[in-house]
C-alpha positions in Angstrom: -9.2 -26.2 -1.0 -7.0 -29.2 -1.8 -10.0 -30.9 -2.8 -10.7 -28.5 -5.6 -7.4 -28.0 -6.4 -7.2 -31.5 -7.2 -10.8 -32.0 -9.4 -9.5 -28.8 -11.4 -6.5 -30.4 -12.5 -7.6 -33.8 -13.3 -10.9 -33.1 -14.9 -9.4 -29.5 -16.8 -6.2 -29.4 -16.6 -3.4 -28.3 -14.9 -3.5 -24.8 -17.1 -7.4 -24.2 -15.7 -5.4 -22.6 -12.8 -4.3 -20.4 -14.3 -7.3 -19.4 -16.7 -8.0 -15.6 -16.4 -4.5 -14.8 -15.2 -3.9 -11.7 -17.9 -6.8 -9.5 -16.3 -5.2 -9.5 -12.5 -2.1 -9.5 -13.7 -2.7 -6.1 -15.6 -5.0 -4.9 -12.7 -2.2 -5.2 -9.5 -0.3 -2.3 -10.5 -2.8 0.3 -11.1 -4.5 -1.5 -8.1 -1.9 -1.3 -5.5 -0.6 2.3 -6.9 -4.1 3.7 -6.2 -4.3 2.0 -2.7 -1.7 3.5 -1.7 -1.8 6.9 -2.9 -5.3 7.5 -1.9 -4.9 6.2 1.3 -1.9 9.1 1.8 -4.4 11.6 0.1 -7.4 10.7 1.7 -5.1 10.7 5.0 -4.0 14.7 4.8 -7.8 15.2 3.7 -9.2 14.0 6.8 -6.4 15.2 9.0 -7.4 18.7 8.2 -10.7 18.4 8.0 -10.6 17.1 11.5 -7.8 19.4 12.5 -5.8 16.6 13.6 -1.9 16.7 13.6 -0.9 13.3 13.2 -3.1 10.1 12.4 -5.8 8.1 14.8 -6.8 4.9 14.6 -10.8 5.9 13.7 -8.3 8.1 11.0 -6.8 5.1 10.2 -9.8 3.5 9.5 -11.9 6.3 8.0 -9.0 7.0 5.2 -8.9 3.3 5.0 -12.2 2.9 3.6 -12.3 6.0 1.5 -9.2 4.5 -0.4 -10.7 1.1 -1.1 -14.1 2.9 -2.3 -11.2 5.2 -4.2 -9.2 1.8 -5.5 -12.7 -0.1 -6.9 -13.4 2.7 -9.6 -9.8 0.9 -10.8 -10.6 -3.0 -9.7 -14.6 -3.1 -11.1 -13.5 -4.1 -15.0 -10.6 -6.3 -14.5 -12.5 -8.2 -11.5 -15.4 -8.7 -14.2 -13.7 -10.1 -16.7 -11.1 -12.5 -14.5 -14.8 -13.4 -12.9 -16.3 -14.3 -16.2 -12.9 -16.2 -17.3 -12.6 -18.5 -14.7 -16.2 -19.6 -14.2 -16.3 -23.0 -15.0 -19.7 -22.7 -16.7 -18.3 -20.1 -19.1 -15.1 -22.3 -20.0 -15.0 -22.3 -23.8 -17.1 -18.7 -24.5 -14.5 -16.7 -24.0 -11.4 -16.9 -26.2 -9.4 -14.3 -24.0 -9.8 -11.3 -22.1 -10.5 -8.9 -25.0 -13.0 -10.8 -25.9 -14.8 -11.1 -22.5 -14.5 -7.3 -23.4 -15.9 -7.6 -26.4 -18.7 -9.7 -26.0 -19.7 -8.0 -22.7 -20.3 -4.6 -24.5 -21.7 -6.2 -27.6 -24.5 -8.2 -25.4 -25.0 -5.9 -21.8 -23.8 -2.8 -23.2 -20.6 -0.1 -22.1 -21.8 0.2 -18.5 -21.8 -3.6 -17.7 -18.0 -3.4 -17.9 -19.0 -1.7 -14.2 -21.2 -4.4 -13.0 -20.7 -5.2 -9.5 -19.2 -2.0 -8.9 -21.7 -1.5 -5.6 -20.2 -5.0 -4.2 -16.7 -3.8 -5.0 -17.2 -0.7 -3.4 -18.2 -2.8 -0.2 -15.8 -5.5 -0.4 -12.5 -2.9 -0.6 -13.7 -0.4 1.7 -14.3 -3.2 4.3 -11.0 -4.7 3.3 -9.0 -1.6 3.4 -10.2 -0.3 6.5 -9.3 -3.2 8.3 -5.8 -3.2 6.9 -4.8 0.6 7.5 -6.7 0.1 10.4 -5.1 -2.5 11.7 -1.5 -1.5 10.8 -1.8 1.9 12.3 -3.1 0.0 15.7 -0.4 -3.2 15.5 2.6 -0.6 14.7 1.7 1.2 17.8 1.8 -1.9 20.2 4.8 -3.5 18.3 8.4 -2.7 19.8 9.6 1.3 18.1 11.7 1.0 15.4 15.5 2.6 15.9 16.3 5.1 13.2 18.4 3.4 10.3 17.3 0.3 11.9 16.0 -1.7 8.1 15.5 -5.4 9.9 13.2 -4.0 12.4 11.4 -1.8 10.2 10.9 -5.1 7.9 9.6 -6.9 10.9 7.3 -4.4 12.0 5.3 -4.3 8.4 5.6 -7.7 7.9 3.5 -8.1 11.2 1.7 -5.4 11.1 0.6 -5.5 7.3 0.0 -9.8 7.7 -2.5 -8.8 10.7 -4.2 -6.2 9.0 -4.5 -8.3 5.1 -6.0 -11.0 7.7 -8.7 -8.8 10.0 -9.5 -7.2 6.4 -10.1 -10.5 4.1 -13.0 -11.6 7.6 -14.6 -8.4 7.0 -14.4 -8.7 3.4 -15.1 -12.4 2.5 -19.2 -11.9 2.5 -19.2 -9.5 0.1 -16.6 -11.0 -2.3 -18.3 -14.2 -2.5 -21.5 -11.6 -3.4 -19.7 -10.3 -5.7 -18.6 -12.8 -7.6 -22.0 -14.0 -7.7 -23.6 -10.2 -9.2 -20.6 -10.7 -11.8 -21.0 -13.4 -12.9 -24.5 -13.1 -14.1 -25.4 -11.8 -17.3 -27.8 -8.8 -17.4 -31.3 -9.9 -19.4 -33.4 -7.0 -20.3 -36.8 -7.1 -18.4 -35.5 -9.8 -15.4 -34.4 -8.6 -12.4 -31.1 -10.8 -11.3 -31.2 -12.8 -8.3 -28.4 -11.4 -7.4 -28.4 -8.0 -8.2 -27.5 -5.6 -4.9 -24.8 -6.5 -2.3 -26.4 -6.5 0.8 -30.1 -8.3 -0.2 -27.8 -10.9 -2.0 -25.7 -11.5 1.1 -29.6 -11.9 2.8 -30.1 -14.5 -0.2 -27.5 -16.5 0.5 -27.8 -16.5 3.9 -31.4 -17.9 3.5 -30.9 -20.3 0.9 -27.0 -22.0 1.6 -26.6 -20.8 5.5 -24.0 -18.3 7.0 -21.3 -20.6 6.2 -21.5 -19.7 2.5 -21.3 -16.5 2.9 -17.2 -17.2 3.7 -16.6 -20.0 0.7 -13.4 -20.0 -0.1 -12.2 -18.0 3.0 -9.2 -20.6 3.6 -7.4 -19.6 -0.1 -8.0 -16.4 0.3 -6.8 -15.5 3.5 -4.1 -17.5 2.9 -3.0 -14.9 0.1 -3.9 -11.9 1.4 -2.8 -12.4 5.3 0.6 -12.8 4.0 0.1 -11.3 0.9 -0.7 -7.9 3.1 2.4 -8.2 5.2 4.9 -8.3 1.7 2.9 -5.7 -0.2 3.5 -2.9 3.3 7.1 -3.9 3.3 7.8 -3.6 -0.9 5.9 -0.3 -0.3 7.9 1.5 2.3 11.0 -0.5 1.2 10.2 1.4 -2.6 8.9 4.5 -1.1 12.2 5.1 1.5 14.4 4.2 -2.1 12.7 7.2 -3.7 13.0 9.3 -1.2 16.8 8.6 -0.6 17.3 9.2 -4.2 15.4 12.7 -4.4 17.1 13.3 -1.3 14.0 13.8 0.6 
């Protein structure tokens, strides 16, 4: 990691890292807001489907990955083009994110703004059903929280959501790496891509690199999104418990 942190600013510049930076930063609030709200919908689907009066773990998990197959129909276009932006082999192409757009549709057509949507589907319903998952499970071993109690509430999601944004980015690293992969390769009428479907390009690389490859760049990563999951549970329920106060709910 500090390896190619280094190479990327001496050889490109210390602004390469940040190359691509418009499309996640416009995607993270639509992102998150659907997260979360589908995983509450999805949550009171299933509960009376099931009949089930309050939430189980295989719940927990089942709403889990509905919402990340929910939350991808959101993530697929901005992944694509933050994908084609910071590939080093397509530095100097693109002169900014509408024209990624731009030159996307003009090339592959409307629908390769959705390319990779099967891989995304895989990659957030793994993720998010080992975070939900995982919270509901860690929240239920961790000490109860005493009512008005704010610092212990904090505590519990930071733990909770840090071990759940963890077990989710192992599950999930195969199928990101695939992703990027499908993503990042142009469609060409008549050719069939090498990597064109999730699961046979996770075989692929398997075959060809080892099952090491398969978690490249697992150190970054996890390194956002163990952490990254603990803050983003307690700005929610810190946000959601201000809402409520202030309808009086």
């Amino acid at each position: 990691m500090f390896d190619c942190l280094r190479k990327i600013v001496k050889n490109e510049g210390f602004s390469r890292l940040y190359r691509g930076i418009s499309a996640p930063i416009l995607m993270e609030a639509p992102k998150r807001a659907t997260k979360f709200a589908a995983n509450d919908s999805w949550g009171a689907f299933y509960r009376n489907l099931f009949g089930a009066e309050k939430q189980t773990q295989s719940l927990a998990i089942l709403t889990g990955a509905t919402a990340g197959a929910t939350e991808s129909f959101v993530v697929v276009p901005f992944e694509l083009v933050k994908i084609r932006l910071q590939d080093r082999a397509s530095a100097g192409k693109y002169n900014g994110m509408l024209d990624v757009v731009k030159k996307i549709v003009a090339a592959e057509g409307p629908l390769a703004m959705y390319n990779g949507l099967e891989s995304t589907l895989w990659r957030h319903i793994l993720w998010n059903s080992g975070y939900f998952g995982c919270i509901f499970q860690v929240r239920a071993q961790l000490p109860a929280v005493e009512p008005g109690n704010k610092s212990q509430q904090t505590r519990n999601d930071l733990i909770a959501g840090t071990i759940g944004g963890t077990a989710g980015t192992i599950l999930n690293t195969p199928m990101d790496v695939v992703k990027s992969r499908i993503q990042n390769t142009s469609k060409v009428p008549g050719q069939v891509p090498k990597y064109n479907w999730a699961w046979p390009a996770v075989g692929t690389v398997m075959k060809e690199e080892g099952f090491a490859a398969l978690y490249k760049g697992f150190l970054p990563k996890v390194l956002r999104l163990g952490p990254g999951g603990g803050i983003l549970l307690v700005v929610f329920t810190g946000v959601m418990d201000f809402f409520r106060n202030m309808r009086g709910e």
